[in-house]
Structures are given as structure tokens and as C-alpha cells.
C-alpha positions in Angstrom: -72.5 -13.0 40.1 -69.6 -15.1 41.6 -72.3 -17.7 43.1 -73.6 -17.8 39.2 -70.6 -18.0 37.8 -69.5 -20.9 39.9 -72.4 -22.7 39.8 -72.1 -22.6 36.2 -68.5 -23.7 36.1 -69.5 -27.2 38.2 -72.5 -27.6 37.1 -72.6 -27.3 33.3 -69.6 -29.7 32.7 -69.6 -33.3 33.1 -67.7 -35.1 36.2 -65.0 -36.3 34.1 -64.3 -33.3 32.3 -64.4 -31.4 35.8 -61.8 -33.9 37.3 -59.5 -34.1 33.7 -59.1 -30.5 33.8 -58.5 -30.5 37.6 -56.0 -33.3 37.4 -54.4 -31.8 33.7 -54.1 -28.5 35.4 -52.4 -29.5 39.0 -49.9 -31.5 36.7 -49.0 -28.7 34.7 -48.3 -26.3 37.7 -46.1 -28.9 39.3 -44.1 -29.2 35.6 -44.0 -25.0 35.5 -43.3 -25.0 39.0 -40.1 -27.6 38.4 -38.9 -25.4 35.6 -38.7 -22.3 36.9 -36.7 -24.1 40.1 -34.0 -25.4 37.4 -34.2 -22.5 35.3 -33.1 -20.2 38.4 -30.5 -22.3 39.1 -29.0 -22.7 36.0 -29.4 -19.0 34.9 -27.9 -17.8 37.9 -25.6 -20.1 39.1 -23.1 -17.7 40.2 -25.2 -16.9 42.9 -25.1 -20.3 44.2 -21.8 -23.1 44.5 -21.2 -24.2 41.2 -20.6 -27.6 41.9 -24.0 -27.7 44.2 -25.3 -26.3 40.8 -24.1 -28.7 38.6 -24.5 -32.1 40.7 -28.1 -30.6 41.5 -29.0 -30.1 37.7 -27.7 -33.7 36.7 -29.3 -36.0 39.4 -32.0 -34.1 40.4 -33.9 -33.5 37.4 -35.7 -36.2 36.8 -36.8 -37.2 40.2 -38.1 -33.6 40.3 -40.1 -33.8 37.4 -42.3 -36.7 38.7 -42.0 -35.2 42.7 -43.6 -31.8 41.8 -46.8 -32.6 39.5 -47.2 -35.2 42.1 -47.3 -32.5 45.3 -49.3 -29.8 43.0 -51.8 -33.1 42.3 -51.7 -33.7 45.5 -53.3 -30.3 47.0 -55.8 -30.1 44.4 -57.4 -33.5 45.7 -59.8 -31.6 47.5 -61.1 -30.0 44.4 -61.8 -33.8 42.3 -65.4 -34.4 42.1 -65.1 -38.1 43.5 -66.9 -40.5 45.6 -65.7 -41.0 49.1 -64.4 -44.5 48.0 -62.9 -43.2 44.8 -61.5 -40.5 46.7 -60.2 -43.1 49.3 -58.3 -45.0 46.3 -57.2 -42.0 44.7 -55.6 -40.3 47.8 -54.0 -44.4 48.5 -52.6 -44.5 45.0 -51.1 -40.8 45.9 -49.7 -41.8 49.0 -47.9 -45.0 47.8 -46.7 -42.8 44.8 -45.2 -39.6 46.5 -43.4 -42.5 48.4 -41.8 -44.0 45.6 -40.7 -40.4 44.2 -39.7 -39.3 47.4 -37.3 -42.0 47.6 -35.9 -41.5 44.4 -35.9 -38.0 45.3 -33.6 -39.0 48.5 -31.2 -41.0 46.2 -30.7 -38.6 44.1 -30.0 -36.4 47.0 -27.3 -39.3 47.9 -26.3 -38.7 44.3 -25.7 -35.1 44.5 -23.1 -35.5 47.5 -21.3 -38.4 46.0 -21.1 -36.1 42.6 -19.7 -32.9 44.9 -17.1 -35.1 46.4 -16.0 -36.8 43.4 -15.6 -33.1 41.5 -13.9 -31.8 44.7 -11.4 -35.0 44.9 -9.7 -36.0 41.8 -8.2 -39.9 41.4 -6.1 -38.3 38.6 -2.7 -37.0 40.5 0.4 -39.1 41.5 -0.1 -38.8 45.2 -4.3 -40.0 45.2 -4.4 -41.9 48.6 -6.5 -39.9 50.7 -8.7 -39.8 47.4 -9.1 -43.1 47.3 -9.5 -43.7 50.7 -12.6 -41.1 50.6 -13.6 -42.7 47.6 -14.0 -46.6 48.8 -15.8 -45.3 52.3 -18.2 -42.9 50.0 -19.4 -45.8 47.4 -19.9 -48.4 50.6 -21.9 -45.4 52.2 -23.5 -44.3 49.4 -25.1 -48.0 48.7 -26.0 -48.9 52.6 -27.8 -45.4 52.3 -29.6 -46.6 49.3 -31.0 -50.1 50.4 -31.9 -48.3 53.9 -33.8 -45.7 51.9 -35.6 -48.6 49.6 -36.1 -50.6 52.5 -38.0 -47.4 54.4 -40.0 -46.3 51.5 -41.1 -50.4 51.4 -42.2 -50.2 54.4 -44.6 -47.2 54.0 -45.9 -48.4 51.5 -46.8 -51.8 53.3 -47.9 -50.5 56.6 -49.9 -48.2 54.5 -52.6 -50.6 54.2 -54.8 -51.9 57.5 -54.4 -55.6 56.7 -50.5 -55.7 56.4 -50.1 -53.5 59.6 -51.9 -56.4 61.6 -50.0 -58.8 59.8 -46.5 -56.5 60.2 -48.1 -56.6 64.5 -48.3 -60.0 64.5 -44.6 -61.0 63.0 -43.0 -58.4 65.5 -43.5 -61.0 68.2 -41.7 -63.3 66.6 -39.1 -61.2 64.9 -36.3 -63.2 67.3 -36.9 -66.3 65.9 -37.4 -65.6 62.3 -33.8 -63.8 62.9 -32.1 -66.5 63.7 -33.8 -68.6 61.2 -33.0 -66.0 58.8 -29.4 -65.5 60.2 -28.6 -69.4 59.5 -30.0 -68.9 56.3 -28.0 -66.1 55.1 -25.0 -66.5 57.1 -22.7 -66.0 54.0 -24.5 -63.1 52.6 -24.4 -61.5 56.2 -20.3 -62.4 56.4 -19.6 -60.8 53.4 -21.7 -57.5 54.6 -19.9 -57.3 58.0 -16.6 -57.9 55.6 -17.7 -55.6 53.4 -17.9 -52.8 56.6 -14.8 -53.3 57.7 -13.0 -53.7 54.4 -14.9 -50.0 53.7 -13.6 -48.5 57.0 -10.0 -50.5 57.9 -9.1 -50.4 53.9 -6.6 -53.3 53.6 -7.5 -51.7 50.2 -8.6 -49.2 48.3 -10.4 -48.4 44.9 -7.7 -48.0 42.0 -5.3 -49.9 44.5 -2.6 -52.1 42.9 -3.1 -55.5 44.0 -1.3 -58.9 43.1 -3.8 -61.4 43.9 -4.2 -65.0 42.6 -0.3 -64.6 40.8 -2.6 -61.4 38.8 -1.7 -57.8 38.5 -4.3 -55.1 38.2 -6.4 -52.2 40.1 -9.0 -52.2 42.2 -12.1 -51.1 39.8 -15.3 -51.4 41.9 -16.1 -52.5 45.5 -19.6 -53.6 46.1 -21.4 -55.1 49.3 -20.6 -58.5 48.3 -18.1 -58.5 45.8 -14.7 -57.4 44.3 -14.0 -56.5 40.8 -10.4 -56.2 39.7 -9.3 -54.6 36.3 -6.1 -56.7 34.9 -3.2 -55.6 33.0 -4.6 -57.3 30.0 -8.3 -55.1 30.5 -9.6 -58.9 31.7 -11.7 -58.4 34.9 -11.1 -60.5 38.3 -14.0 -60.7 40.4 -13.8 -61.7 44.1 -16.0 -61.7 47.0 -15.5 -59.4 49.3 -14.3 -61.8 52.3 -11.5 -63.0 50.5 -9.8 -59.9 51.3 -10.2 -60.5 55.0 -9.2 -64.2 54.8 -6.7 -64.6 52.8 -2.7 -62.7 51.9 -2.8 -60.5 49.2 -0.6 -57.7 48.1 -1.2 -54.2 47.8 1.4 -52.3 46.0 0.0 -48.9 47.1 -0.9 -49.6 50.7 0.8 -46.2 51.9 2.0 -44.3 49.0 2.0 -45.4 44.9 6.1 -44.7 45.2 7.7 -48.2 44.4 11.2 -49.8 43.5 12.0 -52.3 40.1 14.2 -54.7 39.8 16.5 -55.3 36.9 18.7 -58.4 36.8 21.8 -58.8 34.6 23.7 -62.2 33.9 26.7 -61.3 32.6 30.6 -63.1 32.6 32.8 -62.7 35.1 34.8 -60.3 32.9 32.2 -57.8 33.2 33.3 -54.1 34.0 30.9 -53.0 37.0 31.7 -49.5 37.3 31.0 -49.0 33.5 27.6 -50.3 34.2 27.3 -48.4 36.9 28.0 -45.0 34.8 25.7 -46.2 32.1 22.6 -46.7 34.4 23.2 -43.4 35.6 23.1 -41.8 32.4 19.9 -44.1 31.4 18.0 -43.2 33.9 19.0 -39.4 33.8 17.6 -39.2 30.5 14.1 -41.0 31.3 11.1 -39.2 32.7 10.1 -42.6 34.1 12.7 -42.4 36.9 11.6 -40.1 39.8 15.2 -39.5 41.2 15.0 -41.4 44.3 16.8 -44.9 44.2 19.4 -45.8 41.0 22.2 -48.0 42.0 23.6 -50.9 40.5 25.1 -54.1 42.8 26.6 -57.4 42.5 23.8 -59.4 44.2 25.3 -62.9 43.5 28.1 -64.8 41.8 27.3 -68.6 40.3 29.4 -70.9 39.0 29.7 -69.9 35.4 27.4 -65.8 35.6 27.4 -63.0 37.9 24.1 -61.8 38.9 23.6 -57.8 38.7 20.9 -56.3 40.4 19.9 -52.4 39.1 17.3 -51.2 41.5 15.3 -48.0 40.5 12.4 -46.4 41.7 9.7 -44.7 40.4 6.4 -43.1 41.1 3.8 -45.8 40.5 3.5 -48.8 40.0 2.5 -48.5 36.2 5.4 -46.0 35.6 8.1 -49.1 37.6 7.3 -51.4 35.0 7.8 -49.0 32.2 11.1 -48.1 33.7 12.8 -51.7 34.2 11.8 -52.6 31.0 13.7 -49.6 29.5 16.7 -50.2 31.7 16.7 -53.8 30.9 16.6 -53.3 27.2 19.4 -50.1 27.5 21.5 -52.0 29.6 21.7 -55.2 27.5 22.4 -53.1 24.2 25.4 -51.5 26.2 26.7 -55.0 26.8 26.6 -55.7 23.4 28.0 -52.9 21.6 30.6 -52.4 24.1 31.6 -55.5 25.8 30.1 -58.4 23.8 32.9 -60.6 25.1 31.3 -60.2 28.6 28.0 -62.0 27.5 27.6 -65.5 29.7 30.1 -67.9 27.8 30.8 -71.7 28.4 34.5 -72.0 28.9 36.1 -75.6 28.3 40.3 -75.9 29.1 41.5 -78.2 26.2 45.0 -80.6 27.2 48.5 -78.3 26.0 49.2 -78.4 22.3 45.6 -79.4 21.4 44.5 -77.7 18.4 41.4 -75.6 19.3 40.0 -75.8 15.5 40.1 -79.5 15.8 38.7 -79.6 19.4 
């Protein structure tokens, strides 16, 4: 009966149907297969770490869509009623593509640990070094790990094929000279990746660093294998290659902590009170959540021919928040000036000859 019956089930349907259906139902396995994996996961994913769970479910569901259709297709290769040399192309074409989702199945494993880390490590807190630290060594890793899993899955696919692998046997003998060919060639490309390695692992800098470079202000936004892209005050973007920051002076205002001091300078007369300065920036700064406590004085830093020159120094806890802060003591300090001691404003002072009439002068 089984004999009939299967004899009846190849026999009484055309090739094409036969290896349709074979193909329609592998695929739809793999698809069933792939959502009862991500329907586990998400149903019960207190059973599992929830941030495993979550970086798993958002990069991985795609590549596994393609990946398991592909493996279920795959095993049922066997059962396709094919030629020798169509089944020779077939099982090439499957090769070549579980490569390609493989690797895409790899990055998105790449994916998954750079999302863990970045939910486990937040940039948003006052003290973020170690974050970004982490954070500039994991983007340069995560992208070398790319291109090395491209590069591998190229090669696969390449040496795959008879004619290429005695092509890929014959260039391996003279793999030292095309290197050096290829090393004059691309010596600029290959400076900025060795700059790019140890700008990932020294850090001079880091991402969301505050860096004055070229007379600009702004934060490190992205740091690629060749390149530098700054975010400026004014939300324009500075881009730089990456061995800039090995060659040349730069400064980073968060090198070792994001603490920093401002400057406010004063020009005032001579006449100028100092101490009722002093108490005034005091009480300025005791009233403004800007000022982190640490540094607050006020000092006579120079005295010209005709001004003093008053430096307030303050401090605050970045660099953002320093800027805020001097401009609020700037504009505080010169409206106490003005309201209270106008006549200590900078004045020109001219001596007029005894019993000269000023009006007429």
C-alpha cells in the first residue's frame, strides 16, 4: 500500500509540480521554524536576559528570515527531481547563498553585542568617560569585524568555483609583490587605518569628546576607519581624516574628566570696589544650578593705564554647562556695575589748567 501510494505521489505529478511543491514546502518550514524561535523569545522573555532578548529581536530578525528557509531548502535538496547538472547548479546557487546570509547572519550577531553594550552603558550622565572610551574602541571593532566578515564570505564564494581556486593558487606566489605594489598604491588609505587603530586604542579622543580644532568648537559625532566627523556649536559638521589627529595639536576639553573652569573678564575704573564684586559673584553663582561648587573667586589679574582687568573664574561640570555659566556671570556682573557703581565704568579722565571752566572746556 505504501509502495502504491508513493509511486503514485511521484509518478502522477509533473517534474515541476514535484519540485514547486518540494521547494514551496522546505521554505515554509524554515519561515514556521523562524517564528516559533522569535515567538518563544518574545513570549517568554523573562526566562532569558532582557537585553539579549531585545538586541536579539531587533537585529536578528531579518537575517533569520532569509537563513532558515535557506537551511530547511537546503536539506530537502535530496528530494528535487533534478538532473545531475541541474542539481550541481542548484546546490552551487545554495552554497554561494547560505554564504551571503550567513554573513549577514554574523553581522547581525556583531549587532547584537554592540546593542547590549550600548543599553548597558549610557553616554547620558555627567561623568561618561569610561562610556565613551568603550564606545570609540566598540564602533572601530565593530567595523574591522565587519569588513573581515565580508572579506571571508568573498572569499567562499570565489574559491567556490574550480577555475578561481587555480587562479586564487597561482596569485599566492606572487602575493609579495602585488603587496608592495599594492602598499605604494594605497599608502594613504593604509596610514589612516594604522591611525585609525591607534587613535581607537590610545584615544587622544573620544566619541562625544569636546574638541577645539581648526579655531572650531564642537563634539566628536562619529569615528570611522578613515575619517572624523565633528558636530559644531552651530549643528554645522567638521569632517577630518583620521590622521590629522595623530599629526597635528588639537585640544580636547574632556581628555580626563568633562569638569572645566570659565573665565570672565571685567574692565572696570580704578575706582572699582573689589570686595563688593567679590560678595556679588558669590551670591550669583549661589543662586545658579550652572555652578558646581568647586572654583568661584574673583582677582585683579592686571592693571593698564586707564582699566583694571578683573578675572572671575568659575567652574562647572562640562564644558556646555561652562559656557552657559560665564555668560550669566558676565551679564549679572555688568548689571551690578551699573546699578550700583555706574561711576566705576572705564572713563577717559582729562586734567583741564586751574580756573578753566569745565562747561567751556
Amino acid at each position: 500500500m505504501i509502495e502504491e501510494i508513493k509511486h503514485f505521489t511521484l509518478d502522477h505529478f509533473p517534474h515541476f509540480l514535484q519540485g514547486a511543491g518540494v521547494i514551496a514546502g522546505a521554505i515554509m518550514v524554515g519561515i514556521i521554524i523562524k517564528w516559533l524561535i522569535f515567538k518563544v523569545l518574545s513570549t517568554y522573555q523573562h526566562w532569558f536576559p532582557h537585553v539579549w532578548v531585545e538586541a536579539i529581536l531587533r537585529k536578528l530578525s531579518k537575517p533569520v528570515s532569509y537563513l532558515m528557509p535557506l537551511l530547511a531548502l537546503g536539506a530537502a535538496l535530496p528530494l528535487l527531481p533534478l538532473t545531475p547538472e541541474a542539481r550541481e547548479v542548484f546546490r552551487r546557487v545554495m552554497e554561494i547563498s547560505l554564504t551571503v546570509v550567513f554573513a549577514w547572519f554574523l553581522i547581525g550577531w556583531v549587532n547584537v553585542v554592540q546593542y547590549q553594550i550600548r543599553k548597558k552603558h549610557q553616554l547620558d550622565k555627567a561623568d561618561n568617560i569610561k562610556e565613551r572610551r568603550l564606545f570609540t574602541q566598540l564602533q572601530f571593532i565593530r567595523r574591522m569585524a565587519i569588513i573581515l566578515i565580508v572579506f571571508l564570505a568573498a572569499c567562499l564564494i570565489l574559491m567556490s568555483f574550480p577555475t578561481v581556486r587555480k587562479i586564487g593558487t597561482g596569485l599566492v606566489t606572487s602575493a609579495g609583490i602585488a603587496g608592495v605594489i599594492l602598499g605604494f598604491a594605497a599608502q594613504k588609505s593604509l596610514g589612516n587605518l594604522l591611525a585609525g587603530f591607534q587613535l581607537a586604542f590610545t584615544q587622544p579622543m573620544r566619541l562625544d569628546d569636546v574638541l577645539v580644532v581648526e579655531n572650531e568648537w564642537g563634539r566628536v559625532e562619529e569615528i570611522t576607519l578613515t575619517y572624523v566627523v565633528m558636530r559644531l556649536w552651530d549643528q554645522r559638521r567638521l569632517v577630518l581624516p583620521i590622521n590629522y589627529f595623530i599629526e597635528k595639536p588639537f585640544q580636547n576639553w574632556t581628555r580626563t574628566n568633562a569638569e572645566l573652569l570659565g573665565t570672565v573678564f571685567l574692565y572696570l575704573d580704578y575706582t572699582a570696589p573689589i570686595d563688593a564684586l567679590r560678595e556679588e559673584l558669590t551670591r550669583i553663582l549661589k543662586e545658579t544650578h550652572l555652578w558646581d561648587g568647586r572654583v568661584g573667586i574673583l582677582q585683579v589679574t592686571d592693571s593698564k593705564e586707564r582699566t583694571l582687568e578683573l578675572r572671575a573664574l568659575v567652574s562647572a561640570r562640562d564644558s556646555g554647562t561652562a559656557y552657559d555659566l560665564r555668560c550669566f556671570v558676565r551679564e549679572k556682573l555688568v548689571d551690578f556695575v551699573q546699578k550700583n557703581y555706574p561711576e566705576c565704568l572705564p572713563l577717559n579722565r582729562t586734567i583741564l589748567p586751574a580756573g578753566t571752566d569745565p562747561a567751556v572746556a
